[in-house]
N, C-alpha and C positions, 0 to 999 in steps of 0.2 A: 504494500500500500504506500504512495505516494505521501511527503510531507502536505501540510497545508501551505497553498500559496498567497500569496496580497491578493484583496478581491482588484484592485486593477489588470495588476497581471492577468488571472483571468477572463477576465472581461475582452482585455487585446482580445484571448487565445478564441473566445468568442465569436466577436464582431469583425476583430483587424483593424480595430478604430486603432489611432494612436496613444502613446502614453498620457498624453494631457488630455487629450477627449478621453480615456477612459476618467480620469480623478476630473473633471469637469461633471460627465454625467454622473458619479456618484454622490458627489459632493451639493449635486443640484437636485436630489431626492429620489432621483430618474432609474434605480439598481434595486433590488430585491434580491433575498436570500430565501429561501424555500418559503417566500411570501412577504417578509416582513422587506422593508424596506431600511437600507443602510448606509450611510453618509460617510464612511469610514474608509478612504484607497485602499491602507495600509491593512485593514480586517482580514484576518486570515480564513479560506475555505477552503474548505475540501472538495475533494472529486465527487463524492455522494450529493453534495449541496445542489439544488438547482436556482442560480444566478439566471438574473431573465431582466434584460434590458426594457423599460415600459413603455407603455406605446406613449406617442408623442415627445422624445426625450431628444433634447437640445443639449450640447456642447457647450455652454454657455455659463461665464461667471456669474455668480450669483450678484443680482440687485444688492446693493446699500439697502438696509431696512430700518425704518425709526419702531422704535417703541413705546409708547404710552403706560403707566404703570399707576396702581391709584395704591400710595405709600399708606401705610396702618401709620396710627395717629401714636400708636405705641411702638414705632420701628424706632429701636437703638442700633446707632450705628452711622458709617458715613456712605458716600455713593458706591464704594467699594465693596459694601457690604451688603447694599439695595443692590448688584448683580447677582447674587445666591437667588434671590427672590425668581429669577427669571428663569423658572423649568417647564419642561415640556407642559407636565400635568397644573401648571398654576394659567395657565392663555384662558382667556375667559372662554368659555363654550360658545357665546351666544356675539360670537368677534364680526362687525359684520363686514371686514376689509377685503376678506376672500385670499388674502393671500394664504400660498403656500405654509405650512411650518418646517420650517428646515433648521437644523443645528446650526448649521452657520449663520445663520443669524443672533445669534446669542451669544456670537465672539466679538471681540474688540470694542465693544456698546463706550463710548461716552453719552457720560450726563450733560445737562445745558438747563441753565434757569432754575438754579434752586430756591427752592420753599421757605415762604418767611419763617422763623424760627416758631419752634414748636406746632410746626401745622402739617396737615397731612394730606394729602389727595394728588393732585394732575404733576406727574414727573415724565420726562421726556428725555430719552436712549438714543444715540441714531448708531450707527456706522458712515452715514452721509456726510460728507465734507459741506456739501451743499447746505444741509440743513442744520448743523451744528453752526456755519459761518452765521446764517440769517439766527439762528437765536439768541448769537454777540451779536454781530456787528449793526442787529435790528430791536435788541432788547429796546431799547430808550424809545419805540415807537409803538412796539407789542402792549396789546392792553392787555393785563389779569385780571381774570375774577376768581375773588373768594367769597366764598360765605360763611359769614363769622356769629358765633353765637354767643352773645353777648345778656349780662345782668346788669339791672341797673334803670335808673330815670333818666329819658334822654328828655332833652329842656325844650319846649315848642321851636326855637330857632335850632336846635340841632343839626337836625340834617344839612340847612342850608349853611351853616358853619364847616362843617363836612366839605360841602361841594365846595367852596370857593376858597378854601385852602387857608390859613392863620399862623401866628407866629406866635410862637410859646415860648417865653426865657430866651429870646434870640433863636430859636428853632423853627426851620421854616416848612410847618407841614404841607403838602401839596392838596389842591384843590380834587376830587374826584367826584366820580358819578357811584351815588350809594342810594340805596334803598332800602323796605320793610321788604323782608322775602313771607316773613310771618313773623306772632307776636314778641317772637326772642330773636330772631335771625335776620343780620346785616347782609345786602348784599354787596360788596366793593369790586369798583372795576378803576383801574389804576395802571397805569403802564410806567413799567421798570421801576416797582417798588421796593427803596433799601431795605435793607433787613431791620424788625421790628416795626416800621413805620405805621401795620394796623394797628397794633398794638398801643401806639400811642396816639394814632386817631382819634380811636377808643376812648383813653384816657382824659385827654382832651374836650371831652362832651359828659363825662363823668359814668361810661357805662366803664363795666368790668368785661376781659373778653374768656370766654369758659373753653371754645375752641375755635381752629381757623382750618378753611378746607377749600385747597385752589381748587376751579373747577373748567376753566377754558384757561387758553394760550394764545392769544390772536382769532386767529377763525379757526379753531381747534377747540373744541368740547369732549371733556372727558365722556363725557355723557352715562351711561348707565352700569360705566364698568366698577364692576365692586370692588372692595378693601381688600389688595395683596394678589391682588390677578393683573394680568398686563391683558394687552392687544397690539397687534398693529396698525400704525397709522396709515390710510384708509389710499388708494391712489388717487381718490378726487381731492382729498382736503389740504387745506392750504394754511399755514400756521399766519 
């Protein structure tokens, strides 16, 4: 009986494709092992195994892929630690971007636009040069929203103290667009907010804030993805 070989190797002995189109088609989800599918050139198979190239398989490097992640309100730790989070079994079920799930996607992710301090919700992974530039070099134009839930008497001029921005002790808070979402719940939209700065919106109006939860990015909406599951960002939407 024969050692086992790399599933590229056999894949050549296969097809006759070449050595880069065979880890191309593997690596792009496009290979199966007595059914399952495997992303792995270097996986080793046997002569028993049956390897079956699938219909419609392209040669083709894999797309840059962004990811969306809705961070638990209790995650310790830094963005380094928020890639654990990102497994096969944690992709929301109900994703409705259509894309593929492929392991390579899951490699090299940076983060972009972190969350005001102690808050939890809409975080953004890419692999994309493209899109990581636009969420530097576009922060200071991107609006965020959060929703903040907040204790406390706001005073009849509140809000509009809120919107048109004020200065506290030499502190110069920015004006935003805020709302009642319901009888506890702020809603803030704010584009390229320093860290803490709801927090002392908040203050500033005399409400206390109990928790904060980003929920868009630009024209990017978290939308109904739950606590500690990710998705893919969508090929129509535009941050």
């Amino acid at each position: 009986m024969s050692e086992p070989i790399r599933l590229s190797k056999r894949l050549i002995e296969l097809t006759g494709c070449s050595r880069r189109e065979a880890e191309l088609y593997i690596e792009g989800g496009w290979v199966s092992i007595d059914g399952e599918v495997v992303e792995e050139p270097q996986f080793k198979v046997s002569e028993q195994q049956a390897v079956v190239l699938l219909p419609g398989a392209e040669a083709k490097p894999l797309e840059p892929a962004t990811l969306l992640l809705n961070q638990p309100a209790d995650f310790k730790g830094d963005a380094d630690d928020l890639l654990a989070l990102f497994q096969p079994q944690s992709r929301w079920a109900e994703d409705p971007s259509g894309v593929r799930a492929l392991r390579g996607h899951l490699l090299r992710l940076q983060a972009s636009l972190p969350l005001q301090p102690h808050a939890e919700g809409m975080l953004v992974f890419s692999q994309d040069w493209r899109t990581l530039r636009k969420l530097t070099d576009d922060a200071y134009k991107l609006e965020q929203e959060y929703v903040v839930e907040v204790i406390g008497e706001l005073p009849p001029s509140g809000l509009e103290t809120l919107k048109r921005g004020q200065t506290i002790k030499g502190e110069s808070l920015p004006g935003c667009k805020v709302s009642w979402q319901n009888e506890t719940r702020l809603r803030f939209a704010l584009k390229n907010p320093s860290p803490g700065v709801i927090q002392r919106l908040c203050d500033s109006v005399g409400l206390r804030v109990v928790s904060i939860k980003r929920i868009r990015i630009g024209g990017v909406s978290m939308g109904k993805l739950p606590t500690g599951q990710w998705r893919y960002l969508g090929p129509q939407e535009r941050f």
